[in-house]
C-alpha positions in Angstrom: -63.3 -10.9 -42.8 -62.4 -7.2 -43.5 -63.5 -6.7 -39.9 -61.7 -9.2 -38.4 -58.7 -7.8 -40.5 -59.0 -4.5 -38.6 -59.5 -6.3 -35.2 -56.3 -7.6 -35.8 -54.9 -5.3 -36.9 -55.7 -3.1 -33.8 -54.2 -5.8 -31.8 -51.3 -5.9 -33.5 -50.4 -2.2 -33.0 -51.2 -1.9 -29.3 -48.5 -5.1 -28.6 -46.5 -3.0 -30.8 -47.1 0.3 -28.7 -46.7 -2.0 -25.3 -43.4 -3.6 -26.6 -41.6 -0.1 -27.4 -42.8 1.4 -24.3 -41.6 -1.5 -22.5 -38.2 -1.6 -24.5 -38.0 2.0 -23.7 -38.7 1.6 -19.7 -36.0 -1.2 -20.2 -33.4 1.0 -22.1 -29.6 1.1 -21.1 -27.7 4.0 -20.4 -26.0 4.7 -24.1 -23.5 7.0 -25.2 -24.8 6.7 -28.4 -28.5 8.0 -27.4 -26.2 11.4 -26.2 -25.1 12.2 -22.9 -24.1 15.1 -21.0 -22.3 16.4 -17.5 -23.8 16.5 -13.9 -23.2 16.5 -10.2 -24.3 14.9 -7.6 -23.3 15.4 -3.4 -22.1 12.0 -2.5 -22.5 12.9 1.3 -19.2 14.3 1.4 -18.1 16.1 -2.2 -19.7 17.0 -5.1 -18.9 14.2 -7.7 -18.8 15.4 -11.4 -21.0 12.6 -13.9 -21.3 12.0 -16.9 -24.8 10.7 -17.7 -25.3 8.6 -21.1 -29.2 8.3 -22.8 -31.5 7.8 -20.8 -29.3 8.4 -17.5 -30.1 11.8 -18.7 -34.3 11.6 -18.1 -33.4 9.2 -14.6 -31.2 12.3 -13.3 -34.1 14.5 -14.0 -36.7 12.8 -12.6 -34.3 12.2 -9.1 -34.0 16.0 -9.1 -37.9 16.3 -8.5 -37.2 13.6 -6.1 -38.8 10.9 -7.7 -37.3 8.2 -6.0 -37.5 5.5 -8.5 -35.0 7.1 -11.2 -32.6 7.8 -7.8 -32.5 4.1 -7.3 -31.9 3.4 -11.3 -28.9 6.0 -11.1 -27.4 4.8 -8.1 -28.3 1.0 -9.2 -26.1 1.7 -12.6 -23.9 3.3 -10.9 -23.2 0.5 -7.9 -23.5 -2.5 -10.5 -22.6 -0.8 -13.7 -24.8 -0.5 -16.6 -24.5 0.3 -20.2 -21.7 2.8 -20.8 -21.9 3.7 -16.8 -19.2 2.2 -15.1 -19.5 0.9 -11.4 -18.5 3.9 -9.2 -19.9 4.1 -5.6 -18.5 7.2 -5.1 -21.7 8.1 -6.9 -23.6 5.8 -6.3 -23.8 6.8 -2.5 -24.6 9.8 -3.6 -28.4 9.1 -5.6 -28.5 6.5 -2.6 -28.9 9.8 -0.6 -30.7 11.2 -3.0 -33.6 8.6 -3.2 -33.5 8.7 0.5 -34.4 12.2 0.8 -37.1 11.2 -2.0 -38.9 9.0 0.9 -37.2 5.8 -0.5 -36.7 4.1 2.9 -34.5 1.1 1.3 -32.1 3.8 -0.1 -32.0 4.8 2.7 -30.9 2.1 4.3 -28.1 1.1 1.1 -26.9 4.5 1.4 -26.1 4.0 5.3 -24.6 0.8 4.7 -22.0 2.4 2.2 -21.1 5.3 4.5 -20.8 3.3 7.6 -18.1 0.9 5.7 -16.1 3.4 4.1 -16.5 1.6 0.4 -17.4 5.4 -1.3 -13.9 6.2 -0.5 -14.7 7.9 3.3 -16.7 6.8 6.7 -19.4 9.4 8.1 -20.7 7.3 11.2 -22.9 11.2 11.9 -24.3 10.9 8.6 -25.0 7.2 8.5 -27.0 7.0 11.7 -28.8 9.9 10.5 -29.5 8.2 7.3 -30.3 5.0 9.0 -32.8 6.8 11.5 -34.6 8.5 8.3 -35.5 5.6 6.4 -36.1 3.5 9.9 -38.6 6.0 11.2 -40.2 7.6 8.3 -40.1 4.2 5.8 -39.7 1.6 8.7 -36.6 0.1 6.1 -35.9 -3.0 7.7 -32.3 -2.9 6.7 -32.0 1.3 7.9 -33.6 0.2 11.0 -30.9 -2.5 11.8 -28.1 0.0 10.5 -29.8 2.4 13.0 -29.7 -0.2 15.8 -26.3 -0.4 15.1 -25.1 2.7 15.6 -27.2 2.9 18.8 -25.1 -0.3 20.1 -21.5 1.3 19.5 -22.2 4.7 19.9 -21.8 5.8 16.4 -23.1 9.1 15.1 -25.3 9.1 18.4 -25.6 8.0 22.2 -24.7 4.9 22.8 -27.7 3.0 24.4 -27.4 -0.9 23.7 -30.6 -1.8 25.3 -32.5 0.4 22.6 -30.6 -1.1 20.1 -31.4 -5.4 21.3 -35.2 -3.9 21.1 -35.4 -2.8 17.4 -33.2 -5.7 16.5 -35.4 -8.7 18.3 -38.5 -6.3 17.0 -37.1 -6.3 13.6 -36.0 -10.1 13.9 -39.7 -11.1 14.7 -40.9 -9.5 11.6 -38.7 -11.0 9.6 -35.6 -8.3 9.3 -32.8 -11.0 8.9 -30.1 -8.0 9.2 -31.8 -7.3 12.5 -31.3 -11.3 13.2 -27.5 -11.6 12.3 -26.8 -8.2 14.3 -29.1 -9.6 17.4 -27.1 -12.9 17.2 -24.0 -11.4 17.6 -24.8 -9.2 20.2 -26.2 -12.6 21.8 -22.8 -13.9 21.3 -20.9 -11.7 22.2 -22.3 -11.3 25.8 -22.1 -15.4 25.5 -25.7 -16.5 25.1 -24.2 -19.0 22.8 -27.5 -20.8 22.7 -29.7 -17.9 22.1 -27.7 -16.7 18.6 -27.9 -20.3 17.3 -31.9 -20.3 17.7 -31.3 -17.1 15.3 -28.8 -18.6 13.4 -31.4 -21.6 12.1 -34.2 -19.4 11.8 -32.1 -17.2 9.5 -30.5 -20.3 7.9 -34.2 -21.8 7.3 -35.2 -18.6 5.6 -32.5 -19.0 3.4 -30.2 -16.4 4.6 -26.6 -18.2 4.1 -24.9 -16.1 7.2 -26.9 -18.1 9.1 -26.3 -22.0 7.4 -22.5 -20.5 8.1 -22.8 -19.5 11.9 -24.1 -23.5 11.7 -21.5 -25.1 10.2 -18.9 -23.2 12.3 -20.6 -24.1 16.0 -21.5 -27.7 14.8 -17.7 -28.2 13.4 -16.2 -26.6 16.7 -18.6 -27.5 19.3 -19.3 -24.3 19.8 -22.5 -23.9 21.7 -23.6 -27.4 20.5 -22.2 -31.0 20.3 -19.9 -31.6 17.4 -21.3 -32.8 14.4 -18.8 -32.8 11.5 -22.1 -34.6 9.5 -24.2 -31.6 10.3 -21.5 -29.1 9.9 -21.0 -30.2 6.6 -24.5 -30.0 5.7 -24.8 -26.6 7.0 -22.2 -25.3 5.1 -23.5 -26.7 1.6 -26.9 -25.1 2.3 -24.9 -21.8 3.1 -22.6 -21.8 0.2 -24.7 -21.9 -3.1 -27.8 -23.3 -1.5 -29.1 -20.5 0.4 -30.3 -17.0 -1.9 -27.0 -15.3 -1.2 -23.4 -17.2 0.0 -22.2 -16.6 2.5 -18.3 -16.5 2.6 -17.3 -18.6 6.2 -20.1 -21.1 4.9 -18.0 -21.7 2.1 -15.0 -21.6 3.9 -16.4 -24.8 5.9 -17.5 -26.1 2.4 -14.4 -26.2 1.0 -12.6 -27.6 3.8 -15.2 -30.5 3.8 -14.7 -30.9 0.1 -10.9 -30.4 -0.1 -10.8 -33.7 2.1 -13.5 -36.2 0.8 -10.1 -37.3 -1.6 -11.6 -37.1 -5.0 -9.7 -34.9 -7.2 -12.1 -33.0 -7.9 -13.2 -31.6 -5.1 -9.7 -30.7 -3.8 -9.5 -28.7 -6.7 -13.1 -27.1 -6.0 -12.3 -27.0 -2.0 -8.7 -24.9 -2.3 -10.6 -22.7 -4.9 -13.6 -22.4 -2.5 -11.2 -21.8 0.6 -8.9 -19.2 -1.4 -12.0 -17.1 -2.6 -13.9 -17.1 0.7 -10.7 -15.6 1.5 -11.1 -12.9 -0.7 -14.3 -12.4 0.4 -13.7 -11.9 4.1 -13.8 -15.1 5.5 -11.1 -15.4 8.4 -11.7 -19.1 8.5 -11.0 -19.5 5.0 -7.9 -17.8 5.3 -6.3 -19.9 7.9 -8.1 -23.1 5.7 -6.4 -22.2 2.8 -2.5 -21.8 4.7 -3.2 -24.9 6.3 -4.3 -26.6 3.2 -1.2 -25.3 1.5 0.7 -26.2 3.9 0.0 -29.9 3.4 0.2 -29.7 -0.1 -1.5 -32.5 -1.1 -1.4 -33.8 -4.9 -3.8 -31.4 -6.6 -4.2 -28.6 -4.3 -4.3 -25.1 -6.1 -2.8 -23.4 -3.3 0.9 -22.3 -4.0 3.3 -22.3 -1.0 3.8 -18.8 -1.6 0.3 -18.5 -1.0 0.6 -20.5 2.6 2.0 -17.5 4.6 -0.4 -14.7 3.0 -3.2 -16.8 4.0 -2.4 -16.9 7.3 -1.5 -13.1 7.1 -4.9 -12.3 5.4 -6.7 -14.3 8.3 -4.3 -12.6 11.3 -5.7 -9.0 10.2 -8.7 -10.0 10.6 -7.9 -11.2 14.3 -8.2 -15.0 13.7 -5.9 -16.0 16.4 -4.8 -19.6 14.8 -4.0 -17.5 11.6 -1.3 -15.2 13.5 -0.5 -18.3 15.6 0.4 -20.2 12.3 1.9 -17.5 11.0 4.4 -17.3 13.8 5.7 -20.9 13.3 6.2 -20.0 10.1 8.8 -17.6 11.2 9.8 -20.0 13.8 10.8 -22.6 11.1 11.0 -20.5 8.2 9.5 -22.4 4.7 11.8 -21.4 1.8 9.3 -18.4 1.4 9.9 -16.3 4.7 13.0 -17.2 6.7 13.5 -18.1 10.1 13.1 -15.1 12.3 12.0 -15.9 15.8 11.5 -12.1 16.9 8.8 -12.0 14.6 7.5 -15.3 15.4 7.4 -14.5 19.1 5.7 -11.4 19.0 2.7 -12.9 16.1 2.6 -15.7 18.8 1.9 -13.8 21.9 -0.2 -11.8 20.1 -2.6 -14.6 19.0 -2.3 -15.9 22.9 -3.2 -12.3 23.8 -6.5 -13.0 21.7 -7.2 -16.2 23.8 -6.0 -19.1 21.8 -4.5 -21.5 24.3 -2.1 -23.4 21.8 -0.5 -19.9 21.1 -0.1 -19.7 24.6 1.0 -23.2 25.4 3.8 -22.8 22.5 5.3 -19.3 24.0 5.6 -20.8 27.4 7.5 -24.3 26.0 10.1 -21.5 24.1 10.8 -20.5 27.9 14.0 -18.2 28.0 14.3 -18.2 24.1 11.2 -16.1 23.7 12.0 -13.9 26.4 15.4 -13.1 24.4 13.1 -12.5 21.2 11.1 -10.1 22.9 13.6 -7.6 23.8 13.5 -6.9 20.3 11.7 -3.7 19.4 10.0 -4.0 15.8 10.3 -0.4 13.5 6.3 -1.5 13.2 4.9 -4.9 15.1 4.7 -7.8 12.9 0.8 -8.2 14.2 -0.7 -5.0 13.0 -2.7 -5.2 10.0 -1.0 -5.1 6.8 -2.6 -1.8 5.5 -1.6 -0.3 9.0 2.1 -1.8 8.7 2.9 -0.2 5.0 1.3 3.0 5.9 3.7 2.8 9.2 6.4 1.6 7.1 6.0 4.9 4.4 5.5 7.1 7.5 8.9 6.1 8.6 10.6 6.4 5.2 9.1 10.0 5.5 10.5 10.4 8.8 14.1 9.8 7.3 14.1 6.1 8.8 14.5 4.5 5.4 16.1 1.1 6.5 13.5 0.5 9.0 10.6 1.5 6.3 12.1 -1.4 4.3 12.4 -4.2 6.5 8.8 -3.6 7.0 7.9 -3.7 3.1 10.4 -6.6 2.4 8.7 -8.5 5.3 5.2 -8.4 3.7 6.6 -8.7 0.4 8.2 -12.0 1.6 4.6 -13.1 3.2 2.9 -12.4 -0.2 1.6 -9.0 -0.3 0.3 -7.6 -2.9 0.4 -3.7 -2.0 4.0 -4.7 -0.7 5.3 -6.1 -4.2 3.9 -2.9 -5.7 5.5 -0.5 -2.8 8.7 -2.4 -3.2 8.4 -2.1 -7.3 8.3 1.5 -7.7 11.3 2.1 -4.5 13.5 -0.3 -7.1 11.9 1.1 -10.3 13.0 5.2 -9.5 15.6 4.5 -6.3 14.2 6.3 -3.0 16.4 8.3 -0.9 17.7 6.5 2.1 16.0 3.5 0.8 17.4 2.1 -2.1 20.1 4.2 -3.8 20.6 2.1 -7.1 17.3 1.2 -8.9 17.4 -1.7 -10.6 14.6 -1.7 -13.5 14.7 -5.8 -13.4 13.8 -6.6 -10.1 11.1 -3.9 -10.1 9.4 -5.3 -13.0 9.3 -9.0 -11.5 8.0 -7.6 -8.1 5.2 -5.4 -9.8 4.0 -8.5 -12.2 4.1 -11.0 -8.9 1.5 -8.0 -7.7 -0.1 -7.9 -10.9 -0.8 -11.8 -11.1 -2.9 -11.1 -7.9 -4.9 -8.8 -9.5 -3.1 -5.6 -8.0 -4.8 -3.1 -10.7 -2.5 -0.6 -10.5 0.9 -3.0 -11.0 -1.0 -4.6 -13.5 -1.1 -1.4 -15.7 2.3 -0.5 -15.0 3.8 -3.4 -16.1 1.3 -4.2 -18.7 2.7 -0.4 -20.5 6.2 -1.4 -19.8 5.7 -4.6 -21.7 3.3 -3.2 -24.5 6.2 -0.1 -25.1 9.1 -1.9 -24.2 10.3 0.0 -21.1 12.7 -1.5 -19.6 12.0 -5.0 -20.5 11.9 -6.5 -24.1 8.6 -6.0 -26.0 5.9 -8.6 -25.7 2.4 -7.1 -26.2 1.1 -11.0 -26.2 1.9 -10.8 -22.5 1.1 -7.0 -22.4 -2.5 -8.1 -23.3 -2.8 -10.6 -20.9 -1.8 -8.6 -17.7 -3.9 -5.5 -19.4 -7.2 -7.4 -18.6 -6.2 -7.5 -14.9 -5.7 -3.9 -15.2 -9.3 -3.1 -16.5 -10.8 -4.6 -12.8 -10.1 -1.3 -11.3 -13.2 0.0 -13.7 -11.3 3.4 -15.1 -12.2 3.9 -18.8 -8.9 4.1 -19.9 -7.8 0.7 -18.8 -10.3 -0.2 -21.0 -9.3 1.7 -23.8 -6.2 0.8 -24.0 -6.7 -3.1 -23.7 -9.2 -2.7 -26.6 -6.3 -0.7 -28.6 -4.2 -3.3 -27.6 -6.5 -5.8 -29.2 -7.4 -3.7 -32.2 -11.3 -3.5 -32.0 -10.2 0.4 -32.1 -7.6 1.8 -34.4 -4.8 2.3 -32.5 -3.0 4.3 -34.8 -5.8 7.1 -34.9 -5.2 7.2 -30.8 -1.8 6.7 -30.7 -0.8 10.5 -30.0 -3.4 10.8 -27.4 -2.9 7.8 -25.2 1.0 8.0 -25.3 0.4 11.9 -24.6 -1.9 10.6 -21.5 0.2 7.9 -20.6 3.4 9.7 -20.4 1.9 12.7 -18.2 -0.1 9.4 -16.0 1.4 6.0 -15.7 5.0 5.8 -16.7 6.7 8.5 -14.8 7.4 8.3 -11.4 4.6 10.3 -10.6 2.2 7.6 -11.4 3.7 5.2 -9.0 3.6 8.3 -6.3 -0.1 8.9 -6.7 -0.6 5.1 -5.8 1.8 5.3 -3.1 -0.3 8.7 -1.8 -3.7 6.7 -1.7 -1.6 3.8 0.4 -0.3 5.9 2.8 -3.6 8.4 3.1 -3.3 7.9 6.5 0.4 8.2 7.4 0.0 12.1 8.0 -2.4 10.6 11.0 -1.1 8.0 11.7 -1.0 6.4 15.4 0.0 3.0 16.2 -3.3 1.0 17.0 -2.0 -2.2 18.4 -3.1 -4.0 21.4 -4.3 -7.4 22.2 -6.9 -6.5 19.5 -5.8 -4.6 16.8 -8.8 -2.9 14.6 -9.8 -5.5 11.9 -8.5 -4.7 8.1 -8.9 -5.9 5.0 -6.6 -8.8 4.2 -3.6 -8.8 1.6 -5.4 -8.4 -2.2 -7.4 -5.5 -0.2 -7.6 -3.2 -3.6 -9.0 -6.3 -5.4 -11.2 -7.4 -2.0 -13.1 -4.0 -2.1 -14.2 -4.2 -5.5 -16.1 -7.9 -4.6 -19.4 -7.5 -4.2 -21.9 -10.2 -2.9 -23.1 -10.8 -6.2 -20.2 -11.5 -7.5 -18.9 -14.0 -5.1 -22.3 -15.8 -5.5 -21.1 -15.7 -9.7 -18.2 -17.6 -8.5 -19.6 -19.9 -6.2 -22.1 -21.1 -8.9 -19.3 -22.3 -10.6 -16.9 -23.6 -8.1 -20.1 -25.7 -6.9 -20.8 -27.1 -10.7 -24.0 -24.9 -10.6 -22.4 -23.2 -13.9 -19.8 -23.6 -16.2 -18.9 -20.3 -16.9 -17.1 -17.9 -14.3 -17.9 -14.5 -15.1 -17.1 -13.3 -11.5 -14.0 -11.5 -11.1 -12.8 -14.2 -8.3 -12.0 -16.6 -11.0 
């Protein structure tokens, strides 16, 4: 028995000693376990860090280029983890690192960051390079697609297309189904419609969702195939929640299936499908969602403010119909924007210019009225992207041509835009020379909480302060709280801290001196509105106009709460917009 006992007893202390060295392999970055300061070169800057508990071993163990506690850094640091917020500013940067270490899939992460600009700059040298590492010394499927790439538009290297069809139908046939969406396209675009929809089901029937959405588009529109609205639909539930990841246009197509079965239900799942797909870069969901709001059927959760921002979100990202629709807007005007047929014209012929007959068909039946509306010449065209319009619009305000800076800004803010609310805000909040002479602390506090309620972070603090301290408007820290939580998406600390002061799980009282001392020198003054205004307009002092009959693609209106979506994220929400779960814990909610 004694023996036995003992045996046991053995046994019991090696689980033990397996379960704490597993809890410790398993162990969360904690300020409470200790922290202190680093670096690391995010490919452009040094970035200061601060690294909690065990963040402090991981950073170690990247410097001797172990390349597993590079990815755990640059993991916390892209999804958040512990008391490490999300940050990919550094997170490119142990990316790199762990590339250097011989992980070819950082590699390849890393590349994809740089090339999209979502670490705050765009290095198409450095990406290729990066790509081209982990390609030919890990064979990364993903760095060698991102390598291909560049090869194909001449970014960061020579441009030599044929190289680049090669890796990608090499990298297609082993399985690379990056190297299979980028082959499709290229098939597409030199209009082998046939040949990118043989990718397209092979992707889709591995379970990669781009591929159930290329489906449900060509099936819906005849595009390649026969139309099949049966099929499309089909395609487009396998694509959006189905597949391993969603995949934004195949829930675009979802919701506009679901938003018209007429159960009640599903209109309400379908305009919340069609909104977010939005968000997440879907063109088609765009113009889905203004057309959807446009009908306004009993139940729909699309707003009629929302009808002409859809079709603005969807126009910068060159979806002809979008700038098309949002032209007869203007033509008509819809209590929201008024009738201005200048504007409507020129959105018009621009979505003709991108080949959409209708658009075409409508500008010749105007006849001599259109040509009238295009002698008008716009301070900044009405079909640029957004983000290129206000940064035109605060070029010109720089350039002493105030009155034409704001007939840009009032435009968009009459469409819906978010940035445009907030730019608007602060001109009527301080007064702006040659602008607006008389602020008028009211108006600015509406505009910057219709900005807020679309989860603009930076309105959302502003007016959450002016409501918590009673600037301006009569104190309400009820509502204060509310529009605080919007304010903590943008991930900086003190958001945080001062919705939990707000709430009391700190002692507010304790802080008190500190955070008004901070918040006086940061958010109230008119210097906090300016540093907001500098990172809108970073590229005024550069600034050339860019239109033609294709102006480069931007992010839609929301763009500050668009870049801070990640895939995972939108997959959150589609769980639960498709009944999968009933909690939304995704920021899209």
């Amino acid at each position: 028995m004694r023996a036995l006992l003992c045996l046991c007893g053995l046994v019991l202390a090696t689980l033990m000693l397996l379960t704490e060295s597993a809890s410790a392999r398993e162990r969360v970055p904690l300020n409470r376990d200790g922290w202190r300061h680093g670096a690391i070169h995010n490919g452009k800057q040094n970035m200061p860090v601060i690294l909690p508990g065990v963040a402090r071993d991981w950073a170690g163990g990247c410097a001797g280029k172990k390349a597993a506690d590079c990815r755990k850094l640059a993991e916390a640091f892209t999804n958040g983890s512990g008391d490490i917020r999300t940050d990919l500013r550094i997170a490119v940067g142990y990316w790199l690192a762990g590339c250097r270490a011989g992980d070819g899939a950082a590699c390849g992460e890393a590349a994809a960051i740089i090339r999209n600009g979502s670490a705050g700059y765009v290095d198409f040298d450095l990406a290729f390079r990066t790509a081209q590492s982990g390609c030919e010394s890990a064979r990364d499927a993903e760095a060698c697609a991102l390598m291909g790439l560049g090869l194909y538009r001449g970014q960061g290297t020579a441009r030599d297309p044929a190289r680049a069809l090669a890796m990608w139908q090499a990298g297609c046939a082993s399985g690379g189904m990056e190297a299979c969406r980028l082959q499709a396209s290229a098939l597409r675009e030199a209009g082998d419609l046939a040949g990118a929809l043989v990718l397209a089901r092979k992707a889709c029937d591995g379970g990669a969702a781009w591929g159930c959405g290329q489906l449900a588009s060509a099936y819906r529109l005849g595009d390649g195939v026969t139309a099949d609205e049966a099929a499309a639909a089909r395609f487009a539930e396998r694509g959006c929640g189905s597949a391993s990841t969603s995949d934004a246009d195949a829930c675009a197509h979802h919701g506009y299936y679901l938003a018209r079965t007429g159960d009640a239900a599903n209109l309400e799942r379908g305009s919340r499908l069609l909104t977010r797909s939005c968000l997440a870069g879907s063109a088609t969901g765009c113009f889905e969602a203004g057309e959807l709001g446009r009908r306004n059927p009993a139940g729909s959760k699309i707003a009629r403010w929302e009808v002409a921002l859809s079709y603005r979100d969807g126009c910068d990202k060159s979806h002809a119909p979008s700038c098309r629709e949002l032209g007869a807007l203007y033509l008509q005007g819809n209590g929201q924007v008024g009738r201005w047929p200048d504007r409507a014209i020129a959105l018009i012929d621009h979505a003709c210019a991108l080949g959409d007959e209708p658009a075409c068909g409508r500008a010749r039946a105007l006849g001599p009225a259109a040509d009238a509306a295009r002698r008008r010449v716009h301070p900044v065209h009405p079909a640029y992207p957004a983000s290129e319009q206000i940064a035109a619009a605060l070029a010109l305000v720089k350039a002493g041509r105030g009155q034409d800076g704001l007939e840009v800004i009032a435009r968009l803010m009459e469409e819906g835009h978010a940035d445009a609310s907030w730019v608007l805000a602060g001109w009527l909040a301080y007064g702006e020379p040659g602008v607006i002479d008389t602020p008028n602390r009211a108006q600015a506090i509406a505009l910057a909480e219709n900005a807020a309620a679309q989860g603009h972070t930076a309105a959302a603090r502003w007016v959450g302060m002016a409501y918590w301290e009673g600037d301006g408007v009569p104190v309400n820290r009820e509502k204060a709280k509310r529009i605080m939580q919007v304010a903590m998406k943008s991930g900086d600390p003190l958001d945080e801290a001062l919705y939990r002061s707000m709430v009391g799980t700190i002692e507010r009282d304790r802080q008190k001196a500190e955070y008004d001392r901070r918040l006086a020198a940061s958010y109230r003054p008119r210097s906090f509105w300016g540093e907001v205004m500098a990172g809108l307009a970073a590229s005024v002092s550069s600034y050339q106009p860019s239109y033609s009959s294709r102006p480069s693609s931007s992010g839609g209106g929301w763009a500050n709460y668009v870049a801070g979506a990640s895939q995972r994220d939108f997959d959150s929400f589609v769980r639960y917009a498709t009944g999968a779960t009933t909690v939304c814990r995704s920021s899209y909610c």
